[in-house]
C-alpha positions in Angstrom: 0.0 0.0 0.0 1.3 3.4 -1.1 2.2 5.4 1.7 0.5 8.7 2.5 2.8 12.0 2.6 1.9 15.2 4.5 0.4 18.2 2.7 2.8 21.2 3.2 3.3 22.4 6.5 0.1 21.0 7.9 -1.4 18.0 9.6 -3.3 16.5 6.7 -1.8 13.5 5.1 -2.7 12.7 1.8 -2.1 10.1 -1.0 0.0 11.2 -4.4 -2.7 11.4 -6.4 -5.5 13.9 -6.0 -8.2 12.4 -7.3 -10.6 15.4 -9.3 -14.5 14.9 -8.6 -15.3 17.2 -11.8 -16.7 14.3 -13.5 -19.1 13.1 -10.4 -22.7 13.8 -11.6 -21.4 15.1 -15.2 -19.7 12.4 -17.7 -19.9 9.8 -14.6 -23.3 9.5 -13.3 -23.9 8.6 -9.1 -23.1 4.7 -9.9 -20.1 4.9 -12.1 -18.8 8.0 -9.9 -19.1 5.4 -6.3 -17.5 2.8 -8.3 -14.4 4.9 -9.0 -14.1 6.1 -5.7 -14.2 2.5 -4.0 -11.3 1.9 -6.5 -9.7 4.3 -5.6 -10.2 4.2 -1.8 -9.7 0.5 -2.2 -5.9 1.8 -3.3 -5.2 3.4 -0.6 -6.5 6.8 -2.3 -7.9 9.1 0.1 -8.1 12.2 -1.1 -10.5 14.2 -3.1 -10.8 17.2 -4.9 -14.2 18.7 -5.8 -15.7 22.6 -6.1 -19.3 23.7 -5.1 -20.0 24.8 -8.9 -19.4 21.4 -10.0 -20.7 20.6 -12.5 -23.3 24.0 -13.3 -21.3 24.0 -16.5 -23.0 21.4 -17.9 -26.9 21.5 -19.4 -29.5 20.8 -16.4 -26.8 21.2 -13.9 -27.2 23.5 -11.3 -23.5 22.8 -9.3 -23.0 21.0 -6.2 -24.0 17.9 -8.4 -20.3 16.9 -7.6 -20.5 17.4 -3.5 -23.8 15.9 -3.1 -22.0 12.0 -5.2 -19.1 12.9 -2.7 -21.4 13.6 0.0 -23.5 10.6 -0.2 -20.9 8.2 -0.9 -19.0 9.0 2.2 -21.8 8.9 4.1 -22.8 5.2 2.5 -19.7 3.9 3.2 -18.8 5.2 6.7 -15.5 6.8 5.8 -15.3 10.7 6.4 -12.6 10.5 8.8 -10.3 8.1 6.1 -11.3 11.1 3.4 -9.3 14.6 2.8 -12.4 16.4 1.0 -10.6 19.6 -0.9 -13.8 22.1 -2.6 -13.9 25.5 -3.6 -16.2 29.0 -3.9 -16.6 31.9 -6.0 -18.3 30.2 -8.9 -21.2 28.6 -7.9 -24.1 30.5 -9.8 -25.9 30.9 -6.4 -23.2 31.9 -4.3 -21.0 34.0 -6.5 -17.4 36.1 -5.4 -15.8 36.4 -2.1 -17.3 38.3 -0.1 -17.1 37.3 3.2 -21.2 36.8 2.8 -20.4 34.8 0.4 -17.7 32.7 1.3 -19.9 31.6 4.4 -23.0 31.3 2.9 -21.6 29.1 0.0 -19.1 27.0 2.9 -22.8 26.3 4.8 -24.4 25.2 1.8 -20.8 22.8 0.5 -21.2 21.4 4.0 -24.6 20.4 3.7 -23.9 19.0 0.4 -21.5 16.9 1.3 -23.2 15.7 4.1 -20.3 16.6 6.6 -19.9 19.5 9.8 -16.2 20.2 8.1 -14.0 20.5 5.4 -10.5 19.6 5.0 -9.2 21.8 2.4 -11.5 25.5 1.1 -9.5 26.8 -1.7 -11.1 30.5 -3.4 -11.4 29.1 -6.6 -11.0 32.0 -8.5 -9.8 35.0 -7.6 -11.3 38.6 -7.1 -9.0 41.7 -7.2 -12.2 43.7 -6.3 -12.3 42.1 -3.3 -9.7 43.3 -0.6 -7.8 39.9 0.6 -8.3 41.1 4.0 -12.2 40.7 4.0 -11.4 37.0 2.3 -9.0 36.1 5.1 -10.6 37.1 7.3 -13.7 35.3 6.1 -12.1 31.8 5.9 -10.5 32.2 9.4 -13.6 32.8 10.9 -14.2 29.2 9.5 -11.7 27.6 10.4 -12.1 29.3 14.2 -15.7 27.6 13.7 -14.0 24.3 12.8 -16.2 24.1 9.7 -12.7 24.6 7.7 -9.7 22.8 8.7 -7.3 24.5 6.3 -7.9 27.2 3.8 -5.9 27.1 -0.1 -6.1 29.1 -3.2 -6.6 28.5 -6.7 -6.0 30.6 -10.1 -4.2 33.6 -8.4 -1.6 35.9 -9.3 2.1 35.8 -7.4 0.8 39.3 -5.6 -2.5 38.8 -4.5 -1.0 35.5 -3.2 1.9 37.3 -1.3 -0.4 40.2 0.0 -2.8 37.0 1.7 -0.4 35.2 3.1 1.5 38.7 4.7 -2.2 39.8 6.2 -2.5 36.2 7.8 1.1 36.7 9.1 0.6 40.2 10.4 -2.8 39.5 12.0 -1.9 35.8 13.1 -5.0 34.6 10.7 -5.4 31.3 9.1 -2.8 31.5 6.5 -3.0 29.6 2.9 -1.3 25.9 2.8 -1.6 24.7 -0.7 -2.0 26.7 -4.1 -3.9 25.1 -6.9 -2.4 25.8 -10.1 -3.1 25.5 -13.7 0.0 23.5 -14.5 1.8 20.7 -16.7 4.1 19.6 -19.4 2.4 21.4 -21.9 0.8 24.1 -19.8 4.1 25.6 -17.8 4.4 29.2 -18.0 1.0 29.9 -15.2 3.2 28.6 -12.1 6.8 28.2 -13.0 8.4 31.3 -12.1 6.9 33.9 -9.8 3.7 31.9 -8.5 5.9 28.7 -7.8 8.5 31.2 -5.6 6.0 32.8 -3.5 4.6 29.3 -2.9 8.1 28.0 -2.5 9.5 30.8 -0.1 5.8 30.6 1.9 6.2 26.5 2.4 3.2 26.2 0.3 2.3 23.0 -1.4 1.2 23.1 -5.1 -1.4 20.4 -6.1 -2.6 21.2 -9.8 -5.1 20.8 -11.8 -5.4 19.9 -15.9 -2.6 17.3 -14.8 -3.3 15.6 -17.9 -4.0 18.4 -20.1 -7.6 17.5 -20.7 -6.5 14.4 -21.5 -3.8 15.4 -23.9 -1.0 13.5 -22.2 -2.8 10.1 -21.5 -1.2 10.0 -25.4 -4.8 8.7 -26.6 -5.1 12.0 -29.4 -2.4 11.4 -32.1 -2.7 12.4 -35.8 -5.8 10.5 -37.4 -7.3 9.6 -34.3 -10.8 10.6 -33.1 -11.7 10.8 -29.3 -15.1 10.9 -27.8 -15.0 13.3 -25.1 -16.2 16.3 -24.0 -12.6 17.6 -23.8 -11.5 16.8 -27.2 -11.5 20.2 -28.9 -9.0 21.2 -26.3 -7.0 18.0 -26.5 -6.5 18.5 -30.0 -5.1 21.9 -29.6 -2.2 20.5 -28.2 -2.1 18.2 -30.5 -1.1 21.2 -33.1 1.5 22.6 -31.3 5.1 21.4 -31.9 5.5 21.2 -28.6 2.6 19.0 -28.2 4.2 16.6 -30.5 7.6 17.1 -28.5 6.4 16.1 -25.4 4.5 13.2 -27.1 7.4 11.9 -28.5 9.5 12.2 -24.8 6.7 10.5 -22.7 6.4 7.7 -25.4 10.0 6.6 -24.9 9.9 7.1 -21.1 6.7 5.1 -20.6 8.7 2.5 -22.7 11.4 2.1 -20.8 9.6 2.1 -17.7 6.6 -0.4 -19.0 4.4 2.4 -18.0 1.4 4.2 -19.7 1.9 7.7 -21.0 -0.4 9.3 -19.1 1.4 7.8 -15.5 4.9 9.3 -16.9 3.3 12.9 -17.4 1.9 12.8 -13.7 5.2 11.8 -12.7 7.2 14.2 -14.0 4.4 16.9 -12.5 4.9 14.9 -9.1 8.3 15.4 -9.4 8.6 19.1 -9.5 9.6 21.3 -6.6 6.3 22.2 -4.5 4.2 19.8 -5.8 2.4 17.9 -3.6 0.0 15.1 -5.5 -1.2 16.7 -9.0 -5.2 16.3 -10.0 -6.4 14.0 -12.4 -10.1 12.3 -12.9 -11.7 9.1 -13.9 -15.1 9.3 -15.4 -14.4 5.2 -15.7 -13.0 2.6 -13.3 -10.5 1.5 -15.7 -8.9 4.9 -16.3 -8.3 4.9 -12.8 -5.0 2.2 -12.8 -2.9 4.7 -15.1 -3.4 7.8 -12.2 -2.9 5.6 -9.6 0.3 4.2 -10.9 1.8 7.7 -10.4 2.0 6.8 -6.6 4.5 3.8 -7.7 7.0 5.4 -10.5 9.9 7.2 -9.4 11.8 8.7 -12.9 15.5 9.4 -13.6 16.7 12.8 -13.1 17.7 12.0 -17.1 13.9 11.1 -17.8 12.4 14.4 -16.2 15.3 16.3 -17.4 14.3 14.6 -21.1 10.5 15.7 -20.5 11.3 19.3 -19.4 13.5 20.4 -22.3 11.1 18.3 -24.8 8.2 20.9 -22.8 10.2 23.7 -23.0 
């Protein structure tokens, strides 16, 4: 059984591989969504990743389609206190922004969703410059003083806003951020490596990112001539286009070669492997597109290999 690491500074120990409830209630309906995470938990996962506008993207979803699957399969199988739950506000259509309304009206209505009196990980899932970061800080820490948050995160921020949160939570001895979640991977580089990645760094934060796979890019399943059925495909093929696209395709095809490995394990890998990086996001809308993320947990590349994959992304 893989063992479990510690996120960042904090108490929470999670597996490498954070699995991303996007899918729950969207391309993988309440059955197929329980049977991925008992194959998951059932491999020592134990840590999820949802957001309370999941999935009001798609037609006749409202959001919280993806907390309430979580919710109630947690609650079936008796296992809250085995389960890091990570979700987010700001873009659920009924409880838009961050204001400190907001943020606790929408944390109320995520706890009651997921069927739960706390949450393990609130990240602001996006950003709003509008909004002073001292009346957001100060709105999580009054949650996490209520013990309906245990630690509080952020997602698709800039290096300054960042900074300025975590130096009011400093100066006011606030809960302070413990994980960034980041836009990031071998094809997508330029969002977090440099000044995002050093304020995270310098702050001891941990970095757990999301479009690990690219929208399913780096599983290798789109080549030239090949047709995909999925709702991500248009993206997918984008990459496809690029030269670097093909670069990085060729790279991960003779690393997952010499390792007997799958493509899509070898691009998680590498993303496990960078500095800050914690356990990257990837989803399953399928049971057997789960053993490819979980294998992440088990492959340890060369310093040749990720050295081969980062010039090949460069």
């Amino acid at each position: 059984m893989t063992s479990l690491r510690k996120l960042g500074r904090t108490d929470l120990e999670i597996f490498p591989l954070n699995l991303g409830g996007n899918v729950f209630g969207w391309t993988a309906d309440e059955a197929t969504s329980f049977a991925v995470l008992d194959a998951y938990a059932a491999a020592g996962g134990n840590f999820v990743d949802t957001a309370d506008s999941y999935s009001a993207f798609a037609p006749g979803n409202q959001g919280g389609e993806s907390e309430t699957v979580i919710g109630k399969w947690v609650k079936s199988r008796g296992n809250r206190s085995d389960v890091v739950i990570a979700t987010k506000v700001s873009q659920h259509p009924d409880f838009p922004g961050l204001s400190a309304a907001n943020i606790k009206a929408a944390a109320d209505a995520s706890l009651r969703r997921l069927d739960t009196d706390h949450i393990d990980l609130y990240y602001t899932h996006f950003d709003q410059v509008e909004v002073a970061v001292e009346e957001i800080v100060g709105a999580l820490d009054e949650l996490v003083k209520a013990g309906k948050v245990r630690h509080i995160a952020a997602s698709n921020i800039t290096p300054e806003r960042l900074q300025a949160s975590l130096d009011f939570s400093d100066r006011e001895g606030l809960a302070r951020y413990v994980a960034i979640q980041p836009h990031y991977n071998l094809v997508s580089r330029d969002t977090y490596e440099g000044e995002l990645r050093d304020v995270a760094e310098r702050n001891g934060l941990a970095a757990l990112p999301y479009f690990a796979l690219a929208a399913g890019f780096l599983t290798g399943k789109y080549r030239p001539g090949t047709t995909v059925d999925s709702p991500r495909a248009g993206r997918a093929a984008g990459y496809l286009a690029s030269e670097r696209g093909q670069k990085v395709l060729t790279a991960l095809d003779e690393v997952a070669q010499a390792h007997d490995a799958s493509v899509a394990t070898v691009a998680l890998a590498w993303l496990a492997a960078q500095p800050t990086v914690a356990a990257p996001i990837a989803s399953a809308r399928s049971v057997e597109q789960l053993p490819d993320l979980l294998a992440v947990a088990e492959l340890a590349l060369t310093e040749a290999e990720i050295e081969q994959l980062t010039q090949a992304s460069a």
